[in-house]
Backbone as XML, in Angstrom:
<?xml version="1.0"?>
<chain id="A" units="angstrom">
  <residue number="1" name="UNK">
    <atom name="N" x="133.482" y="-0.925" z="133.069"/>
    <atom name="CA" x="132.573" y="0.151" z="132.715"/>
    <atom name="C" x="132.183" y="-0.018" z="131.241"/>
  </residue>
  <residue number="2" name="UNK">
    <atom name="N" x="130.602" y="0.319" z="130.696"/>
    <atom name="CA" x="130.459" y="-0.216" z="129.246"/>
    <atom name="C" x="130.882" y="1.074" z="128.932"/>
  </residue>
  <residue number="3" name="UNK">
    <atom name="N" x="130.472" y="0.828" z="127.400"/>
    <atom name="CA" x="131.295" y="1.586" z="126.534"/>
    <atom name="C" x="129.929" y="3.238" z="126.814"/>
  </residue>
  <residue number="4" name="UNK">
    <atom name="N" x="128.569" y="3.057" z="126.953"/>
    <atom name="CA" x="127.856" y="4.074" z="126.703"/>
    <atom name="C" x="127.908" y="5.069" z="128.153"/>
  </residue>
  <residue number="5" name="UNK">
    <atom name="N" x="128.563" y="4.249" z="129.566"/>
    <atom name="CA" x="128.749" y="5.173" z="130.733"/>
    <atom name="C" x="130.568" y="5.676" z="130.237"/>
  </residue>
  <residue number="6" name="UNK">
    <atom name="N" x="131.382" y="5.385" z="129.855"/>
    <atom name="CA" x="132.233" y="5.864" z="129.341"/>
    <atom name="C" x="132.342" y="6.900" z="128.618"/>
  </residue>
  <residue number="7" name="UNK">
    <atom name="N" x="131.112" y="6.969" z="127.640"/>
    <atom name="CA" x="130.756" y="8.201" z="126.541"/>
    <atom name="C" x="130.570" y="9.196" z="127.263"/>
  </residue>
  <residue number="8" name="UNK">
    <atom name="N" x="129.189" y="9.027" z="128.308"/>
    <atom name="CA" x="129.107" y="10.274" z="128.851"/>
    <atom name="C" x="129.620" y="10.605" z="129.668"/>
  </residue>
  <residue number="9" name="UNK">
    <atom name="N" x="130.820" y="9.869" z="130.122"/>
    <atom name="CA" x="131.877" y="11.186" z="131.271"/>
    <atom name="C" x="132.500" y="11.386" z="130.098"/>
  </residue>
  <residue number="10" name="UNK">
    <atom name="N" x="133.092" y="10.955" z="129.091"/>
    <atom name="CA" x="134.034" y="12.405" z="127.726"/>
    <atom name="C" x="132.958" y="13.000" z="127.414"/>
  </residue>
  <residue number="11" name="UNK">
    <atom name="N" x="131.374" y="12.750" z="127.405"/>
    <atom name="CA" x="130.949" y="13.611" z="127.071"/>
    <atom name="C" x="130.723" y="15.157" z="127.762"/>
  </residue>
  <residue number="12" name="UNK">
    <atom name="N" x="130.280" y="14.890" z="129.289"/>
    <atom name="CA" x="130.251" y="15.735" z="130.621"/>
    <atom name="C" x="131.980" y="16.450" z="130.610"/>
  </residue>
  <residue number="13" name="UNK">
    <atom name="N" x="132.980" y="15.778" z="130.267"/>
    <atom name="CA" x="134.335" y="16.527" z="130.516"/>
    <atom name="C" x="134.609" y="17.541" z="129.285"/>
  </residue>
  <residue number="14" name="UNK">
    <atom name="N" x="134.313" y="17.191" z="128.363"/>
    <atom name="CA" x="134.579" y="17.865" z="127.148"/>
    <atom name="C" x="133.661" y="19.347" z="127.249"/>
  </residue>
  <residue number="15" name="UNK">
    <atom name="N" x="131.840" y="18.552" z="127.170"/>
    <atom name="CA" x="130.984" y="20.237" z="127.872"/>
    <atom name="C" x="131.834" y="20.927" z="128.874"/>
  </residue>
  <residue number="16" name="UNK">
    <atom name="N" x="132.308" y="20.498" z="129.808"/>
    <atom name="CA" x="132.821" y="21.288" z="131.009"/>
    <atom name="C" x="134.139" y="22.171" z="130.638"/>
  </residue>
  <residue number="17" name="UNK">
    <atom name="N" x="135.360" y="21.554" z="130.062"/>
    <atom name="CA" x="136.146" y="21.996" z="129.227"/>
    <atom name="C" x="135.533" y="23.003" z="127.745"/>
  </residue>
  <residue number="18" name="UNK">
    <atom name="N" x="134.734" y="22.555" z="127.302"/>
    <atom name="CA" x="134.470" y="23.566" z="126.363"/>
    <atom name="C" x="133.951" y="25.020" z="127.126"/>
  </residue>
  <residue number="19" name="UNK">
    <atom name="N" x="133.038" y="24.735" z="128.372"/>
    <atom name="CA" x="132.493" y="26.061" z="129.195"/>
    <atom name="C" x="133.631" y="26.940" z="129.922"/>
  </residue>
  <residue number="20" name="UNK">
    <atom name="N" x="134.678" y="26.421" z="130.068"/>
    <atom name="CA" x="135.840" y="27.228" z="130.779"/>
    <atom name="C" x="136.382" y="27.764" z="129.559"/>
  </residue>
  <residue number="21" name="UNK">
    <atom name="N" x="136.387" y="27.335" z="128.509"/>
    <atom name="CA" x="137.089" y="28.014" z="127.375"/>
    <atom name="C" x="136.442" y="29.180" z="126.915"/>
  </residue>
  <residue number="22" name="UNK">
    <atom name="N" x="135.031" y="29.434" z="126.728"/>
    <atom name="CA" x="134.052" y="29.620" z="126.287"/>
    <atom name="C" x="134.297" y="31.008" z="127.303"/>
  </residue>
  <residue number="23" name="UNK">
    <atom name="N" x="134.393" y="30.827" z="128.625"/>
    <atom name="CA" x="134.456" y="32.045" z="129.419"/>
    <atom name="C" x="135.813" y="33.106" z="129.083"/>
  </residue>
  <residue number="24" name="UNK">
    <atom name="N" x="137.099" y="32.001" z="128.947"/>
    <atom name="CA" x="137.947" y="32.740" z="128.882"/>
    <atom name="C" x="138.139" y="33.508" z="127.435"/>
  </residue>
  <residue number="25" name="UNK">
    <atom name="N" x="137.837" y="32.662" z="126.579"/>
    <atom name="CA" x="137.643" y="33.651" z="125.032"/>
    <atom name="C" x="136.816" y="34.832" z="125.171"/>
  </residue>
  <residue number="26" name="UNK">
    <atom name="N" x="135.579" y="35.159" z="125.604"/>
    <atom name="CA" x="134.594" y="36.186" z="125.744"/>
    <atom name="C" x="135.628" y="36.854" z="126.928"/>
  </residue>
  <residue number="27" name="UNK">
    <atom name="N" x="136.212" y="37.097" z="127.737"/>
    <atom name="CA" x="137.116" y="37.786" z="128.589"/>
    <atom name="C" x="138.197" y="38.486" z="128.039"/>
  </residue>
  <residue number="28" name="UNK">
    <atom name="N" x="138.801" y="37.180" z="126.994"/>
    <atom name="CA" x="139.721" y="37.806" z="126.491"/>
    <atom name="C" x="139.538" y="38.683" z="125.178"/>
  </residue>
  <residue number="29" name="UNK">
    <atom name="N" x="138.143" y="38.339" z="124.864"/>
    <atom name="CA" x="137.521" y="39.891" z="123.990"/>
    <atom name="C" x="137.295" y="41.191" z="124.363"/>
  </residue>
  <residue number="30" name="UNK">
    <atom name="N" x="136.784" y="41.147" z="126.191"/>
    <atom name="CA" x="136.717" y="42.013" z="126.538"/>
    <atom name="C" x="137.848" y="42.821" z="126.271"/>
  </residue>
  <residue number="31" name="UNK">
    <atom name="N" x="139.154" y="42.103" z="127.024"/>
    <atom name="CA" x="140.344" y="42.987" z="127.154"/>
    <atom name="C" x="141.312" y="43.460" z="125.962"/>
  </residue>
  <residue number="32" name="UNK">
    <atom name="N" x="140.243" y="43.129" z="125.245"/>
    <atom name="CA" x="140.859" y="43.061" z="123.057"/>
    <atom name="C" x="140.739" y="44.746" z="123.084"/>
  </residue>
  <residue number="33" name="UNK">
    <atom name="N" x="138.718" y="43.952" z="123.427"/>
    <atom name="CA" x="138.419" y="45.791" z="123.324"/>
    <atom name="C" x="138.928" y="46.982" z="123.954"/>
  </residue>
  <residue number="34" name="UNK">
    <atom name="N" x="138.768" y="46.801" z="125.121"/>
    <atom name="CA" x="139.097" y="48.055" z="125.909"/>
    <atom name="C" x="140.648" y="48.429" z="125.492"/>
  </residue>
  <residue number="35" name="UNK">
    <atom name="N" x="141.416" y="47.331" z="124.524"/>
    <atom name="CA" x="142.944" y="47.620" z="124.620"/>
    <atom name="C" x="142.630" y="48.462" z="122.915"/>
  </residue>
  <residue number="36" name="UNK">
    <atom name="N" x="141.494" y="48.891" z="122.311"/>
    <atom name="CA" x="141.172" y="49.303" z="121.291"/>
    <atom name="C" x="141.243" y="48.082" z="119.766"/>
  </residue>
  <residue number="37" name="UNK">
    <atom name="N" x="141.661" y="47.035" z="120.145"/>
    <atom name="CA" x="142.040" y="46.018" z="119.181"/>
    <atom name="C" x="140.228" y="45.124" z="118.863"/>
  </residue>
  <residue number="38" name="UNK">
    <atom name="N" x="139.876" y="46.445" z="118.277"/>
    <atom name="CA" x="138.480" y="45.722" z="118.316"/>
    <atom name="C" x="137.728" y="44.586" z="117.322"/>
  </residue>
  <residue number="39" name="UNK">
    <atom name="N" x="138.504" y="44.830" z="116.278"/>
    <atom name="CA" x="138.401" y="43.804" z="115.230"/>
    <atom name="C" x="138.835" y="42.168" z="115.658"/>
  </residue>
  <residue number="40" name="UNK">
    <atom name="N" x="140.040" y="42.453" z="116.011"/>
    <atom name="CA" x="140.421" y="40.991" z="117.153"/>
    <atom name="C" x="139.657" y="40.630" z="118.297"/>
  </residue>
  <residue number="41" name="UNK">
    <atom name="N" x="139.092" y="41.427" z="118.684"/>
    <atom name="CA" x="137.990" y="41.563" z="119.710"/>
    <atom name="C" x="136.505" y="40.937" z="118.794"/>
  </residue>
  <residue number="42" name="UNK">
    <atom name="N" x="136.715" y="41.070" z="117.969"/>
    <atom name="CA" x="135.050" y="40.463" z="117.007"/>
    <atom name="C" x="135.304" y="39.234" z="116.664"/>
  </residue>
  <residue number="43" name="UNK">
    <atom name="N" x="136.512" y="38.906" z="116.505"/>
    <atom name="CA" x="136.822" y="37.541" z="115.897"/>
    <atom name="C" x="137.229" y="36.601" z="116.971"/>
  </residue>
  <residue number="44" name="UNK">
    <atom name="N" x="137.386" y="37.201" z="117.970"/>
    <atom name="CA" x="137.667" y="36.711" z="119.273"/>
    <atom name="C" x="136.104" y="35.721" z="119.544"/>
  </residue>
  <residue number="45" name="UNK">
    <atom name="N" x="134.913" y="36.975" z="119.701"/>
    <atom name="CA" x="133.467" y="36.355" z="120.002"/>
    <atom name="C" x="133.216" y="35.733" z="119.032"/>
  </residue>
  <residue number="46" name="UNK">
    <atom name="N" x="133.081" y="36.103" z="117.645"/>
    <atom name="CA" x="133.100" y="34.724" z="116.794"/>
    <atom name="C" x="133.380" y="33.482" z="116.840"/>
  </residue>
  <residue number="47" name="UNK">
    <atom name="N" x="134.784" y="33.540" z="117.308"/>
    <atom name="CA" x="134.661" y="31.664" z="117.564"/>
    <atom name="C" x="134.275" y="31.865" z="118.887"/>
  </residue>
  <residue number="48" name="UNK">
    <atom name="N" x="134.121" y="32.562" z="120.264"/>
    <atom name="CA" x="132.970" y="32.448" z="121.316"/>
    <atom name="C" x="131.722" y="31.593" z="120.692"/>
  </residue>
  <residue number="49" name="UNK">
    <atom name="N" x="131.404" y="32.338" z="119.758"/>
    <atom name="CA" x="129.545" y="32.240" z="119.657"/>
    <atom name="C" x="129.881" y="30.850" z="118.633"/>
  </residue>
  <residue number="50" name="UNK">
    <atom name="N" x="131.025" y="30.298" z="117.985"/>
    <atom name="CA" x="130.833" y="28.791" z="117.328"/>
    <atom name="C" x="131.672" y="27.777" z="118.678"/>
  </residue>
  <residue number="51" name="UNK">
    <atom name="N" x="131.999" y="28.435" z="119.528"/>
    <atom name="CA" x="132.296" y="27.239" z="120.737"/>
    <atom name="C" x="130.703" y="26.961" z="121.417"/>
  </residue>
  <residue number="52" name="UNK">
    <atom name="N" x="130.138" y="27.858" z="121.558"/>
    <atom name="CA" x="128.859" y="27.552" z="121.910"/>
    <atom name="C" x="127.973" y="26.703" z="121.246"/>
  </residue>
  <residue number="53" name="UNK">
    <atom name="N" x="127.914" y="27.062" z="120.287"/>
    <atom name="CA" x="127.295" y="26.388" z="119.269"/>
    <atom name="C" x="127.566" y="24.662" z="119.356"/>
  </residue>
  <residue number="54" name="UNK">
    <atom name="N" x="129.108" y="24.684" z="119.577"/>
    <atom name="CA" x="129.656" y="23.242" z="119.539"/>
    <atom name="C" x="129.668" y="22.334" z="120.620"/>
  </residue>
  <residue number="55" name="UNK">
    <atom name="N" x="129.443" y="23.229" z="122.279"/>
    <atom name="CA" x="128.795" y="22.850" z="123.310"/>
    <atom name="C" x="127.597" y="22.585" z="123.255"/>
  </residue>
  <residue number="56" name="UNK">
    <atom name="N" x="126.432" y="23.240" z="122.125"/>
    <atom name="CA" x="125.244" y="23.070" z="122.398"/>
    <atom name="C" x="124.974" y="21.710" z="121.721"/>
  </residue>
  <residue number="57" name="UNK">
    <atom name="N" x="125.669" y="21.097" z="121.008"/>
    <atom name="CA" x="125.972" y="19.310" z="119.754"/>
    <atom name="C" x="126.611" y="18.862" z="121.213"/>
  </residue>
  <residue number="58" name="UNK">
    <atom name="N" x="127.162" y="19.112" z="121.709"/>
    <atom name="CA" x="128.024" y="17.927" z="122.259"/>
    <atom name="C" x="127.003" y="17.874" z="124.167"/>
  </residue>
  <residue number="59" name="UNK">
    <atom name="N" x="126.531" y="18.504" z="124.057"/>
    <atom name="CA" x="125.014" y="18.616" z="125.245"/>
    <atom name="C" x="123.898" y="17.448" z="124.818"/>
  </residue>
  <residue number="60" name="UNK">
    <atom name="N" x="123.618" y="17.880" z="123.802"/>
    <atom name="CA" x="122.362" y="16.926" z="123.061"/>
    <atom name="C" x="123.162" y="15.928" z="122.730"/>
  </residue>
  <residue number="61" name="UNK">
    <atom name="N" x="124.115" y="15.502" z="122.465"/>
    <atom name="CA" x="124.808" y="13.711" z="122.250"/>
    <atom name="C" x="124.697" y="13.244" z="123.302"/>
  </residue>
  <residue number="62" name="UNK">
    <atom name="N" x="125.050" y="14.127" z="124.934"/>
    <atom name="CA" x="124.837" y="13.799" z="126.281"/>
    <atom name="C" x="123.590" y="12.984" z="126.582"/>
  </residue>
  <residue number="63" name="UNK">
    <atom name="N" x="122.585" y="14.114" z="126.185"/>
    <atom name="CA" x="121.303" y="13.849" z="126.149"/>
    <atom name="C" x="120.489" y="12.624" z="125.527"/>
  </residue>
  <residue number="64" name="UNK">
    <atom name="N" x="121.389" y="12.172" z="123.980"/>
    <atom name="CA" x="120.655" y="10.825" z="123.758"/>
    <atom name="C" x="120.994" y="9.619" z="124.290"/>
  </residue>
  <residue number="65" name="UNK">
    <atom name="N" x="121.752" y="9.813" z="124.969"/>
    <atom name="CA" x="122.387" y="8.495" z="125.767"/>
    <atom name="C" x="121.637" y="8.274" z="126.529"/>
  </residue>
  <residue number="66" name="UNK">
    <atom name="N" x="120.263" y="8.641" z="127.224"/>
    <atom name="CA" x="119.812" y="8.523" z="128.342"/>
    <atom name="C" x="118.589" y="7.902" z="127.541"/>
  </residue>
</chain>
């Protein structure tokens, strides 16, 4: 296998792994909040909204390979 079909399955596993994380952090903000721990609950979606961010770089590296 060359080295650039190699890239994009770590690249496809890593997006996929970053999207399961991505769900469970925003979940586990939910249950921050409702437990009143809302400040931990903000910093919780904070790194939510920079995992996204870091899925949305590691999408477009996907993307120049093609």
């Amino acid at each position: 296998m060359e080295f650039v079909e190699k890239s994009r399955i770590i690249l496809d596993r890593w997006i996929s792994h970053s999207d399961h994380h991505l769900e469970e952090y925003e979940a586990f903000a939910d249950e921050l909040e409702e437990a009143g721990k809302v400040e931990s609950a903000k910093a919780v979606r904070e790194m939510a909204e920079l995992t996204s961010k870091s899925t949305e770089c590691l999408k477009r590296a996907l993307k120049a390979l093609d």
